[in-house]
Each structure stands twice: as C-alpha cells, then as structure tokens.
C-alpha positions as CSV (number, residue, x, y, z in Angstrom):
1,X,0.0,0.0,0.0
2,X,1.5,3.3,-1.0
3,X,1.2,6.2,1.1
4,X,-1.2,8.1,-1.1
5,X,-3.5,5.2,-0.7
6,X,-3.2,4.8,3.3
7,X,-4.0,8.8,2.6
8,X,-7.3,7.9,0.8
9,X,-8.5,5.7,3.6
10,X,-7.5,7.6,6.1
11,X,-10.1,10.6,4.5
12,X,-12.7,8.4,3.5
13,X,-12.7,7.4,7.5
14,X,-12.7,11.0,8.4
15,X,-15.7,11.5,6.2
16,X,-17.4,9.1,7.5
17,X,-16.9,10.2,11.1
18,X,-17.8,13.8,10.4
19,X,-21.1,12.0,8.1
20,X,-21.9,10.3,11.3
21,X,-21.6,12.9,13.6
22,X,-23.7,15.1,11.3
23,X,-26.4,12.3,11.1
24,X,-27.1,12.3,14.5
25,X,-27.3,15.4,15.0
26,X,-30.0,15.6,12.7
27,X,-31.5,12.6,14.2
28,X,-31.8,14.4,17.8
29,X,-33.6,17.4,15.9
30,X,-36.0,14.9,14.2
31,X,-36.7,13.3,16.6
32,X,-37.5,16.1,19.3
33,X,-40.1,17.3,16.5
34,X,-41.5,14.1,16.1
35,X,-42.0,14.0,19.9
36,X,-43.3,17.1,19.9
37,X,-45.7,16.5,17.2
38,X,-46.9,13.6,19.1
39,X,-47.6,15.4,22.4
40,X,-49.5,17.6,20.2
41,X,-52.0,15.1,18.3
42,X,-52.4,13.6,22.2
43,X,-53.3,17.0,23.8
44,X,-55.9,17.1,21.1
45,X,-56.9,13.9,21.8
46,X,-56.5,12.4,18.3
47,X,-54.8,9.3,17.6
48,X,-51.7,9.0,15.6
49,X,-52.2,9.9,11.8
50,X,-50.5,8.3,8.4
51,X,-48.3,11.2,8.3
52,X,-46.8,10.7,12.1
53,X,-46.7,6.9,11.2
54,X,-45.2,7.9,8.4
55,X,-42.6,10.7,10.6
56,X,-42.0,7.5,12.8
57,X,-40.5,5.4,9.9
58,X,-38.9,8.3,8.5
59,X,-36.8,8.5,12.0
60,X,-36.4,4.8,12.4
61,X,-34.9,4.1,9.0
62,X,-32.7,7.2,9.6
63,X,-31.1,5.1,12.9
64,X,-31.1,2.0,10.8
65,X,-28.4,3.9,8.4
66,X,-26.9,5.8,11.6
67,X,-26.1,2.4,12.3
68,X,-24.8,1.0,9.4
69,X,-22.3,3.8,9.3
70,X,-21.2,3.1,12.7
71,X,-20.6,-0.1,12.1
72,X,-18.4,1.0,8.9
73,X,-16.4,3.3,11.1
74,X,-15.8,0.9,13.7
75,X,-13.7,-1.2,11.8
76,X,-11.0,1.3,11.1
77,X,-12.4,3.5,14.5
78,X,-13.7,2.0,17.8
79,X,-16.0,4.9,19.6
80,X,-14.1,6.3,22.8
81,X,-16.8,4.3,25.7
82,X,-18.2,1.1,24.3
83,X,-21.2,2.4,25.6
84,X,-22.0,4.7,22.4
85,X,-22.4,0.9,20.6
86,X,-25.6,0.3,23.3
87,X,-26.5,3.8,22.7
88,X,-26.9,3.2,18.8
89,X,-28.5,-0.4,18.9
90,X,-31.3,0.9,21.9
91,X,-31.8,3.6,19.3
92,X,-33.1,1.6,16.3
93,X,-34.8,-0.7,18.3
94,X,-37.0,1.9,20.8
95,X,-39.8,3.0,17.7
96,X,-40.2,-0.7,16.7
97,X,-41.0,-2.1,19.8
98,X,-42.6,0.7,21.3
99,X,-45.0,0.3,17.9
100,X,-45.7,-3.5,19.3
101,X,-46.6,-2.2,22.8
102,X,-48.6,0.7,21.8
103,X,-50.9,-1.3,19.6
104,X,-53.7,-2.1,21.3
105,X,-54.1,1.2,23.0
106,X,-57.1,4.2,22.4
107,X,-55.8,6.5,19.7
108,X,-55.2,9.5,22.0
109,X,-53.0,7.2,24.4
110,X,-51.0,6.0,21.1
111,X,-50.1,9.4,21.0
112,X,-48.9,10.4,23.5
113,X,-46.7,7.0,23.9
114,X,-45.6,7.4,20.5
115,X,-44.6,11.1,21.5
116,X,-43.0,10.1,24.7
117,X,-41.1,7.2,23.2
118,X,-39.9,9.5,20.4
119,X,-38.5,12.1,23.1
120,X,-36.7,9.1,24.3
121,X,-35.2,8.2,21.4
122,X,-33.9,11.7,20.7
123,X,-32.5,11.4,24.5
124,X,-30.8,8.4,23.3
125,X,-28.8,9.8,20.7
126,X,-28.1,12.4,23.0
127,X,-26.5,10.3,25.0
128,X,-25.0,8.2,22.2
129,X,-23.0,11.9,20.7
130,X,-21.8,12.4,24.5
131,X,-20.2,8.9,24.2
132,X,-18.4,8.8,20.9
C-alpha cells in the first residue's frame, strides 16, 4: 500500500466520522419534532395519523443507516466508551418495539406513547454523541 493510498482511507474514515456525527445530530432534531408533534395530536386527543406513522419510519430508518455507518467506522475507529455501541442499537430498536406495545391502545393514548417514546429516542442519541 502506498502512502497516497493509506492517505485515501484515512479521508474516507474521516468523512465518514464527520457523516456520522452530522447524522445524529439531525436525528436528535427529528426526533425532538417528532416527539413534539406527538404530544401535540395527544393534547388534542387524536390518535396518531399516516403522516406521524409515516414521521415515525422516516426516524427509524434514519437510525437504521446511523447504524450502518457506525458499524463501517468501527472497523478502522472504535468509539471512545463502548457504551455509544448500546446507545446506537437501543436507538433503532425503541420505535419498533414501542409500535408493538402501543398497539392495542385508544388513539389518543398512542399518542402520547408514541410522543414520549420518540422524546426518548432523541434522549438516546443524546446520549449516544456524549459517548463517541
């Protein structure tokens, strides 16, 4: 390997990082709206609509690919607390199960659960930039 190739890696790892880094930032901000959003819909006593079903997915794919770049950086990178791996996995699996325990509930409690959970998620990833 030549040095202009150890170079190239050595970049594509750095844009990857800074990629990641940017990612969940956006993430938190998502999120936090998404939480928000369904706070709001439960205040009003409504039930959760296609379009924050649809804000839901939206924000669990986004982790899903969060993910999947983490796990490309930690090859060349491990994260500075092992912790941040935790962080990341309880991330993409909050909205799914949260969806399988909400189920059965009245539409305005859906809601607010939904809302809560997605608060919580954005907590995550907090917590998940403070370990990296």
């Amino acid at each position: 390997m030549t040095a202009s190739q150890r170079s190239d890696s050595l970049s594509l790892v750095d844009v990857a990082l800074s990629l990641h880094g940017r990612i969940a930032l956006a993430i938190v901000l998502y999120l936090s709206a998404v939480g928000v959003w369904g706070l709001a819909l439960g205040v009003r006593g409504v039930g959760p609509t296609p379009n924050f079903i649809g804000a839901l997915v939206i924000a669990e794919i986004a982790a899903i690919v969060q993910g999947l770049l983490g796990l490309a950086v930690l090859v060349s990178r491990p994260p500075a607390q092992s912790v941040h791996i935790l962080y990341g996995f309880a991330l993409a699996v909050a909205l799914p199960m949260a969806a399988t325990l909400v189920r059965k509930r009245e539409p305005r409690a859906a809601s607010f659960a939904f809302g809560f959970i997605a608060l919580f998620a954005a907590g995550l990833a907090i917590r998940g930039i403070m370990t990296a």
